[in-house]
N, C-alpha and C positions, 0 to 999 in steps of 0.2 A: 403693786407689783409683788409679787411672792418669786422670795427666793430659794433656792435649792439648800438645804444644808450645810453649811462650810464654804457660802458662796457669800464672796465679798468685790467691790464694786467693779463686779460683773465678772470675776474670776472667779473658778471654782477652784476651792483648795482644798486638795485632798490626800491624805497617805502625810509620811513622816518627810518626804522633800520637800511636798509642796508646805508642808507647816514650816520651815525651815525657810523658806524663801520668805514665806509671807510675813516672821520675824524680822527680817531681815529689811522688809517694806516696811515693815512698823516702826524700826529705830531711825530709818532712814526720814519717814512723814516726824518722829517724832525730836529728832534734830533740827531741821529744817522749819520747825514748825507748821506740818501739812498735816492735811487726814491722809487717812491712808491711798484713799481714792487717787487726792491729788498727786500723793508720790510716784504711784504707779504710773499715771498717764504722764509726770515728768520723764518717770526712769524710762518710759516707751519712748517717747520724743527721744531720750540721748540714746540711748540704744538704734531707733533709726536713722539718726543721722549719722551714726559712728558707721554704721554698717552701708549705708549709701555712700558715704564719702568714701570708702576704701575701693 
């Protein structure tokens, strides 16, 4: 699989917000004890279901 530049599991990150977020996935996989991958597809799950239940 070849990735795009600044593309990490399977998000593209780009510009000075998106590096800003994706620190922000990084402290969070690195508290948790997660890759980064795994963080992201948790913080998606809670992010959907916060947003469905409302």
């Amino acid at each position: 699989m070849n990735k795009e530049h600044g593309q990490v599991t399977g998000i593209i990150w780009r510009g000075p917000e998106d590096l800003t977020v994706y620190q922000l996935v990084k402290q969070y996989a690195e508290k948790r004890s997660l890759t980064v991958s795994a963080a992201a597809k948790e913080l998606v799950r809670i992010g959907l279901k916060d947003v469905m239940t409302k």
